[in-house]
N, C-alpha and C positions, 0 to 999 in steps of 0.2 A: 635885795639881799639874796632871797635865795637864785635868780641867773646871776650876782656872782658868783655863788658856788657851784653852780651846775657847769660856766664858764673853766673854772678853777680844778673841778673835780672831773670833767669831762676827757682827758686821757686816761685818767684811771677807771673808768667805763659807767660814769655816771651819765646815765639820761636824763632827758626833764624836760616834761610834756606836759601844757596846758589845756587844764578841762572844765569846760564849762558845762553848767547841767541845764543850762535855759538859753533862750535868746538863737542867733542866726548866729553861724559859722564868721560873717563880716562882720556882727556886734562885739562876737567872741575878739577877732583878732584885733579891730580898733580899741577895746579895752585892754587885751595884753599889752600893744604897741604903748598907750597911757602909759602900762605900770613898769612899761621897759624889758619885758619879757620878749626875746629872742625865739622863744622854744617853739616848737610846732604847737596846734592849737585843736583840739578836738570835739566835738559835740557829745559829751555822755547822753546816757537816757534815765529813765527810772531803775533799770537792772543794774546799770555800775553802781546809782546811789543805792541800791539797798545791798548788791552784794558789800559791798566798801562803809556801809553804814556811816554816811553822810548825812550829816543831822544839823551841818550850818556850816555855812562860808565865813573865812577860806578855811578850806578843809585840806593839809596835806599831808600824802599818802607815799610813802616811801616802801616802794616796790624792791624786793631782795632778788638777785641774780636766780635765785627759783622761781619766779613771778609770783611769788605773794609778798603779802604787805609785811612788811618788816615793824612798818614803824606806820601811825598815826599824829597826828597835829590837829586840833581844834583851836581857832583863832592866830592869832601873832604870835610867834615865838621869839628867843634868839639867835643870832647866827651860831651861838654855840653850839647850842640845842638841834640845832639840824644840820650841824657841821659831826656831831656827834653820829644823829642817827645815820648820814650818809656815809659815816666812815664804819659802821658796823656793818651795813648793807654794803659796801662792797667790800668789805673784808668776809662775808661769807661766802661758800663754796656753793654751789647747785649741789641741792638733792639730787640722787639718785632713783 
């Protein structure tokens, strides 16, 4: 669901980057590939999980055209629910 959206919302300047916080950069991408995720794939550390206060998987993090987090997800959501927060983050503007 969510690379449909990121599929879906991607000329209107949505990104969608997968992060994994354990495992080998090959464990990471042969698990994306499983869940059908397209997205680039990247290896956090302990700094992203504690700046982003990641406390359980899957944790998603809806980053605002300011580079902070707009929006937070713990667990499975709706496609509504993250059709939602994706459409407030990119309807907002970059601080200045």
């Amino acid at each position: 669901m969510l690379q449909k959206l990121a599929d879906e919302l991607s000329p209107r300047g949505l990104a969608f980057v997968t992060v994994a916080l354990d495992g080998s950069p090959v464990r990471a991408a042969r698990v994306a590939a499983r869940l059908g995720l397209h997205a680039p794939v990247v290896i956090g550390d302990t700094r992203l999980r504690q700046d982003f206060l990641v406390a359980s998987y899957p944790w998603t993090i809806v980053i605002g055209r300011d580079g902070r987090a707009a929006a937070a997800f713990r667990g499975v959501h709706s496609e509504d629910a993250f059709r939602e927060a994706f459409r407030r983050a990119l309807a907002d503007r970059p601080r200045s």
